[in-house]
C-alpha positions in Angstrom: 81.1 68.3 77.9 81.0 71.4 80.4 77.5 72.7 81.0 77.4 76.4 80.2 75.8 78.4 83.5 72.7 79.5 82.9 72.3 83.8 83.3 70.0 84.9 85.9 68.0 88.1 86.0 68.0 89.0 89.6 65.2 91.2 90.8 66.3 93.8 93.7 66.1 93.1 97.0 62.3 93.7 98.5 60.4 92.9 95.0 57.4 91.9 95.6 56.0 88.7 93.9 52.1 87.8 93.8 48.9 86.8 92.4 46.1 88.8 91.8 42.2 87.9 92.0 38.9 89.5 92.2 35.6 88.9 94.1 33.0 88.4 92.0 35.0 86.6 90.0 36.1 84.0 92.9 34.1 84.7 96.1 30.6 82.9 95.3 28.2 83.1 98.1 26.5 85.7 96.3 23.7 85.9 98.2 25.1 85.2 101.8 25.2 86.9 105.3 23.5 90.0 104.0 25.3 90.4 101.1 23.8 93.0 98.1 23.0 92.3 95.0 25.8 93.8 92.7 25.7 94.5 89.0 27.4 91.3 87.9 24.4 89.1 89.7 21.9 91.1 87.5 23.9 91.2 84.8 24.3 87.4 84.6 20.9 86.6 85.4 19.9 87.5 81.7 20.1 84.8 78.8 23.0 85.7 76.3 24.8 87.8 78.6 27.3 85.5 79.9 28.9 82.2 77.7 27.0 78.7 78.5 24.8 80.8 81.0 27.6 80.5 83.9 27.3 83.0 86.9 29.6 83.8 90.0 26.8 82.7 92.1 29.7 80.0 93.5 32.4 80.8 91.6 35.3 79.3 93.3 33.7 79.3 96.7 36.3 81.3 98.0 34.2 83.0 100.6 34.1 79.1 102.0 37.6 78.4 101.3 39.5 81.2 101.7 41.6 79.3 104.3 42.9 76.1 101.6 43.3 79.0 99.3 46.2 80.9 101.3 47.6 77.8 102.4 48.2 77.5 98.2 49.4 81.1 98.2 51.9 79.8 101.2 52.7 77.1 99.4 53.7 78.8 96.2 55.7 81.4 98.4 54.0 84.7 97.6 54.7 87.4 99.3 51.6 89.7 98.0 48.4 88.9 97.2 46.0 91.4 95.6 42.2 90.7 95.6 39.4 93.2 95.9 36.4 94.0 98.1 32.9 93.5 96.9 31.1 96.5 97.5 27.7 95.3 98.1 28.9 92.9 100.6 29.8 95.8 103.0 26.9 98.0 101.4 24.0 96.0 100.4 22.4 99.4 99.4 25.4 100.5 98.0 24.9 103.6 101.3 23.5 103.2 104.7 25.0 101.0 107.3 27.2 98.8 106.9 26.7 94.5 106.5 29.2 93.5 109.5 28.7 89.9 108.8 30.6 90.8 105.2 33.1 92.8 106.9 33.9 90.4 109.0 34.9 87.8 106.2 37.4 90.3 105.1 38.8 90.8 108.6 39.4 87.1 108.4 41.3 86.9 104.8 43.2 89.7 105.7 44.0 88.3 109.8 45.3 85.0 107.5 47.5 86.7 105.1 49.5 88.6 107.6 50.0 85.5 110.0 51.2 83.8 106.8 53.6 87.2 106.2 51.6 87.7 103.1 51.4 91.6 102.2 47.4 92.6 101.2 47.0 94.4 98.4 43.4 95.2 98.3 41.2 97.0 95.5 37.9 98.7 96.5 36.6 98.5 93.3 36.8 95.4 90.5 33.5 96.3 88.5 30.8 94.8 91.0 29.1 97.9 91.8 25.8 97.6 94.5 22.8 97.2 92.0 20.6 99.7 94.4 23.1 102.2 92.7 23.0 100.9 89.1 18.7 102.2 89.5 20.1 105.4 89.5 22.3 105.2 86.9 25.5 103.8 88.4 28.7 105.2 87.7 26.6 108.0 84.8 25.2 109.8 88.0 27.3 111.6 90.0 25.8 111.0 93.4 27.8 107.8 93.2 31.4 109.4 93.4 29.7 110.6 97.0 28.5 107.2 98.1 32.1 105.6 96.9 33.8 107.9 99.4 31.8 106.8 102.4 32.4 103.2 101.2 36.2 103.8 100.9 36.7 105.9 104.1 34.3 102.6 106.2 36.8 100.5 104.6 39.8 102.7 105.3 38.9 102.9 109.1 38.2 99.4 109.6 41.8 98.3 108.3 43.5 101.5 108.5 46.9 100.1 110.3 47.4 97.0 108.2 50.3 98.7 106.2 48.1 97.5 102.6 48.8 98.7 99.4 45.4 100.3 98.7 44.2 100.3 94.8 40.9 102.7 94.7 39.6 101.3 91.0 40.7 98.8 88.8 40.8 99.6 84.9 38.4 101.5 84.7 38.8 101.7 81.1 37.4 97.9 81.0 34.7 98.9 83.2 33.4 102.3 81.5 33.8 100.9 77.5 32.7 97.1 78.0 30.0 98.2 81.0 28.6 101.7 79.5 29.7 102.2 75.6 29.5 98.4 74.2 27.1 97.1 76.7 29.2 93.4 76.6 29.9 93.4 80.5 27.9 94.9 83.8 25.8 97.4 84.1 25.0 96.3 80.0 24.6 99.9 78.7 25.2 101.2 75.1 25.0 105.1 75.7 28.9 106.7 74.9 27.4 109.9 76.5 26.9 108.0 79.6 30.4 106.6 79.4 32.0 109.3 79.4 30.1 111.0 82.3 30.9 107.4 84.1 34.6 107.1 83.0 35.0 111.4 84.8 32.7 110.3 88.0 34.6 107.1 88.6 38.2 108.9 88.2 36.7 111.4 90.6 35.7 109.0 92.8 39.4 108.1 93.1 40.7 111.6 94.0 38.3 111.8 96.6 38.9 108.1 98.2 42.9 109.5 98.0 41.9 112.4 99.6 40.3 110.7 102.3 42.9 108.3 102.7 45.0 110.9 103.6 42.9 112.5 106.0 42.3 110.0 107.7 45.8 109.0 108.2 45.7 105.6 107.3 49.2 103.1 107.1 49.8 101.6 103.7 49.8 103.4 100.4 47.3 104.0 97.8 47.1 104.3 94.1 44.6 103.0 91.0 45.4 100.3 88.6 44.9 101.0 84.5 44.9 98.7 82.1 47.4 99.9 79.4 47.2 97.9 75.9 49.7 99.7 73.3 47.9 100.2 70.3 51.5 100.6 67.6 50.7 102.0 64.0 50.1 99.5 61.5 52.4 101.0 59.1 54.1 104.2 59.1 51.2 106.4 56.9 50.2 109.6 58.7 46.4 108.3 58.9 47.7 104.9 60.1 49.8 106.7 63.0 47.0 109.2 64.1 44.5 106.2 64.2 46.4 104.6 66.3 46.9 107.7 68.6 43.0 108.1 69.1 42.2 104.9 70.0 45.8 105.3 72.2 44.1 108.4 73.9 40.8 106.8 74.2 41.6 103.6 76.4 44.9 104.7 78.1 45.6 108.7 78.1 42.0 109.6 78.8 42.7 107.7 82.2 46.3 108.1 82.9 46.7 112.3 82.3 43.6 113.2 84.7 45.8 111.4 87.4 49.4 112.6 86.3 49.0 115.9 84.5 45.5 117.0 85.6 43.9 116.9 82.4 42.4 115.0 79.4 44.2 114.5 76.5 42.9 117.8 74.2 42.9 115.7 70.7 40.5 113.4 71.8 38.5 115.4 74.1 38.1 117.8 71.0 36.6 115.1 69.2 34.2 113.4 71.8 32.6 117.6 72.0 32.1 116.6 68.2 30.2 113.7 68.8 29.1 112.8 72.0 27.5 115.0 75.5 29.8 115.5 77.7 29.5 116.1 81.6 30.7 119.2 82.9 34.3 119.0 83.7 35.7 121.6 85.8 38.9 123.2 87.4 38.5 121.7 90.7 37.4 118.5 89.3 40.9 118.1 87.5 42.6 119.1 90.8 40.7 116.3 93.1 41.4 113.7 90.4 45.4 114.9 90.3 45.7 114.0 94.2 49.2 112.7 94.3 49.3 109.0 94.3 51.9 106.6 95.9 52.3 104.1 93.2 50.4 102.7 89.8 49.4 99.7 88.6 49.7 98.5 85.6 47.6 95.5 84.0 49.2 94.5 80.7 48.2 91.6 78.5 48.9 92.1 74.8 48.8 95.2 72.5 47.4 96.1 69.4 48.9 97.4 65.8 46.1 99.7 64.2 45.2 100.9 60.9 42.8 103.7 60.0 40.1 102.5 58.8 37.0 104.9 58.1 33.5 103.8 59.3 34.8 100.9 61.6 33.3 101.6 64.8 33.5 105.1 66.5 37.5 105.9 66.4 37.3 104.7 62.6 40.4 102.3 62.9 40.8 98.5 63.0 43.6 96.2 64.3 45.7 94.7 61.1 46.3 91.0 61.5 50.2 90.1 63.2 52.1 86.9 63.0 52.6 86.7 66.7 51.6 83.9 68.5 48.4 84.1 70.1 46.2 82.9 73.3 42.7 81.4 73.6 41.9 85.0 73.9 43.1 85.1 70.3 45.3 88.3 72.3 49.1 88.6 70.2 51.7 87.7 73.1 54.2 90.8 72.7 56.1 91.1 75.8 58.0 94.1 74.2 54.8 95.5 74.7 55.2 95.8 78.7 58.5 97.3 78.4 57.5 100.1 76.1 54.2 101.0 78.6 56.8 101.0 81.7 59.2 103.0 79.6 56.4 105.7 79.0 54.7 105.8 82.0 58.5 106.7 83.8 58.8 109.5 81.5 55.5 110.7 81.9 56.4 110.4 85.7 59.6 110.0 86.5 60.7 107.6 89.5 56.9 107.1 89.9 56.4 103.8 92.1 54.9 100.8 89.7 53.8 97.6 89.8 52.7 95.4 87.3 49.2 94.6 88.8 48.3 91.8 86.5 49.9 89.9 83.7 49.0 86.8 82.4 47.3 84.1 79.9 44.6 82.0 79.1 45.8 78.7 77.1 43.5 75.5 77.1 44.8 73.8 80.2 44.4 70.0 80.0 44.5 67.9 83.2 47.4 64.2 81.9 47.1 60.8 83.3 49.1 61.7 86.4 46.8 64.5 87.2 49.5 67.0 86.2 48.8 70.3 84.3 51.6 70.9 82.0 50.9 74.6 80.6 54.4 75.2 79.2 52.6 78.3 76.7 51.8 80.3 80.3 55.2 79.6 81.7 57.0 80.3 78.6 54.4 83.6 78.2 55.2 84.8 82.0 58.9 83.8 81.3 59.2 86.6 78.5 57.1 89.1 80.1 59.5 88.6 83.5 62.7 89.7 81.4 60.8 92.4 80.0 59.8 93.8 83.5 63.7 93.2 84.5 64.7 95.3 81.1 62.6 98.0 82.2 63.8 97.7 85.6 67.4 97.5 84.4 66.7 100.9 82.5 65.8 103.1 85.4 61.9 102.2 86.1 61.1 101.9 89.8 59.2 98.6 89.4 58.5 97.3 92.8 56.4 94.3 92.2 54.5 92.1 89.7 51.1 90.1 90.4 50.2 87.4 87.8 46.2 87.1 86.4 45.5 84.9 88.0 45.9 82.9 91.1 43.4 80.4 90.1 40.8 79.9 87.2 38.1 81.6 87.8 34.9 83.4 86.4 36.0 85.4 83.6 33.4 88.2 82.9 31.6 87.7 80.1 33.5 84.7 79.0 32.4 82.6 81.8 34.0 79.1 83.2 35.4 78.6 79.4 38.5 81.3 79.9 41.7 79.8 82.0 43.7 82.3 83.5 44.9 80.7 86.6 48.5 79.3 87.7 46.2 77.0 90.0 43.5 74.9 88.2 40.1 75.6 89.8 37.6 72.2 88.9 34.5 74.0 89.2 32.5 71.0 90.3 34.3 69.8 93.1 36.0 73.4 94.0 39.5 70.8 93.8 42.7 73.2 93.5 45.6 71.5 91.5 49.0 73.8 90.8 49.5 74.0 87.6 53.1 73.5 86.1 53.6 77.4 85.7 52.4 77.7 89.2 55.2 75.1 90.2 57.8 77.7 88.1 56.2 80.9 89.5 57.5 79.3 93.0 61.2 78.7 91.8 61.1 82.5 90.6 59.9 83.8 93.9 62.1 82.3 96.0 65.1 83.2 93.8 63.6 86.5 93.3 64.6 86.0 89.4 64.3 84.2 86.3 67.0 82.3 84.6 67.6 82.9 80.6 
């Protein structure tokens, strides 16, 4: 019988292909060579806070073995690895002088991942903010937007011909709702007044670390990552559609339009004056937010179909149930999803460099008798989410790379040890590493730089 050839969606020339991580999530040594407290050590000190009582305090003890971790990330074949800088290991104070001793560990990740050709990508900010600045009232007090520039442009300097793609804050949505409004992650406030005065300082504090990005000169580019979940209408009713627009202009256009259009979204800013005090928000404000970026990231993992639903929670609307399959996150996988948020995002800025900055799943990975780790769901959910990207790619979008969440299992937030995101098993006993069968797949993607259908 003659085999039918299998199609192949080639990616163009130069994509770049990764794995994306974050510090507090996989450094450990929490308390090592000077390092600050940030607020995730606080944060996870407290009983309740964080599932079975797990902290970062080790992690994944990459700040030990950061060396066996890009041999994996050699081995695997990517060519870009994104990962963040924790804030209080350079600051312990959050200001002041700087903790050479936790530079220095970043000079060495970095010095590794060009010898291995191995293109940084490198966030300043993944939610572990110094503690010494939470006293004050972290991101709610605008001092801090001051005290982020000085971090960025120390950082800047110190690495400022690496040619890096540069992210100033990642999803900051997460970070302002879950840290400042719902009180479930770091800092662990419940004040929406405060939120919104933090969600305004911390997208000023990117204009100004753009700003002094380009002062300063420095190779590389720079941009911010968003998390962008779709939120569809339920049904087509009028009161099902504009329910799913607020809480559409709450989590993704209340972050996107300050960068892109150089202003909030006025529905929803109308109705936060209605309910909530706001900061002042000026002119210039909107201008140093609006500093012209080099590329976006996007961080997409499921979406949402909304109902209204008066007196459910703030934005009065509630998710309807869908008969998708789901993840241990109970998240529906809708890879459509990512094609629609590219789609958009090119109109709203057209030719605008993008990457996807982190997509993934967390399934309950399970180690067989010949030590393998067969997670078929992840590859299959990666799989769909790759043709998607390629769709996108196909219809004009200038998508220039895609990281996958995550390179290994890690601490995940609130959820602890108990969430597996990783393409790499972490064992968090013995810190063993084992590639997982959709890590195995990523590999045969990368170097064919495509997926076969």
């Amino acid at each position: 019988m003659r085999k039918i050839p299998m199609l192949k969606l080639a990616f163009p020339k130069g994509f770049l292909w990764g794995a994306a991580t974050a510090a507090y999530q996989i450094e450990g040594a929490y308390n090592e060579d000077g390092k600050g407290e940030s607020i995730w050590d606080r944060f996870s000190m407290y009983s309740g806070n964080i599932k079975n009582g797990d902290t970062g305090k080790i992690a994944c003890d990459h700040y030990h073995l950061y060396e066996k971790d890009i041999e994996i990330m050699k081995e695997l074949g990517l060519n870009t690895y994104r990962f963040s800088i924790s804030w209080p290991r350079i600051f312990p104070d959050g200001k002041g002088k700087p903790n050479i001793k936790g530079l220095d560990f970043y000079k060495k990740l970095i010095g590794k991942l060009l010898e291995n050709n191995i293109k940084p990508s490198i966030t300043l900010y993944h939610w572990d903010l110094p503690q010494k600045l939470q006293d004050i009232g972290g991101w709610a007090n605008r001092e801090v937007v001051d005290y982020f520039e000085q971090y960025a442009g120390y950082v800047f300097n110190e690495f400022r011909d690496i040619n890096a793609l540069w992210v100033t804050h990642n999803e900051p949505a997460v970070s302002v709702m879950s840290g400042y409004w719902h009180g479930s992650f770091a800092p662990g406030v419940k004040d929406p007044s405060a939120a919104i005065a933090a969600s305004h300082n911390m997208l000023l504090s990117h204009g100004k670390a753009v700003q002094t990005f380009r002062k300063l000169g420095i190779s590389g580019e720079i941009g911010i990552v968003l998390n962008i979940w779709p939120n569809y209408p339920g049904t087509d009713k009028a009161e099902d559609i504009e329910a799913a627009n607020r809480v559409n202009e709450s989590s993704t256009n209340w972050y996107i339009d300050p960068i892109l259009k150089a202003k909030y979204p006025e529905n929803i800013l109308k109705f936060y004056k209605e309910k909530l005090i706001l900061p002042e928000i000026t002119d210039e404000d909107m201008k140093l937010i609006s500093q012209p970026i080099d590329f976006l990231g996007v961080n997409y993992y499921s979406s949402n179909f909304i109902k209204n639903s008066p007196g459910t929670g703030f934005f009065d609307a509630d998710c309807v149930p869908v008969y998708y399959a789901i993840t241990d996150f109970d998240w529906p996988i809708y890879p459509e999803g990512l094609y629609d948020v590219l789609i958009e995002i090119n109109k709203l800025s057209p030719g605008l460099k993008l990457f996807v900055a982190e997509n993934g799943a967390t399934f309950k990975d399970v180690i067989d008798r010949n030590g393998n780790i067969e997670d078929v769901q992840r590859l299959d959910y990666l799989h769909r989410h790759f043709a998607q990207a390629h769709r996108a790619i196909e219809a004009g979008v200038n998508l220039a790379g895609y990281y996958v969440w995550s390179l290994m299992d890690n601490f995940e937030w609130a959820q602890g040890f108990s969430k597996r995101f990783g393409i790499v098993y972490t064992d968090f006993k013995t810190q063993q590493r084992i590639i997982k069968k959709s890590g195995h797949w990523f590999k045969e993607v990368i170097n064919n730089n495509g997926i076969e259908l």
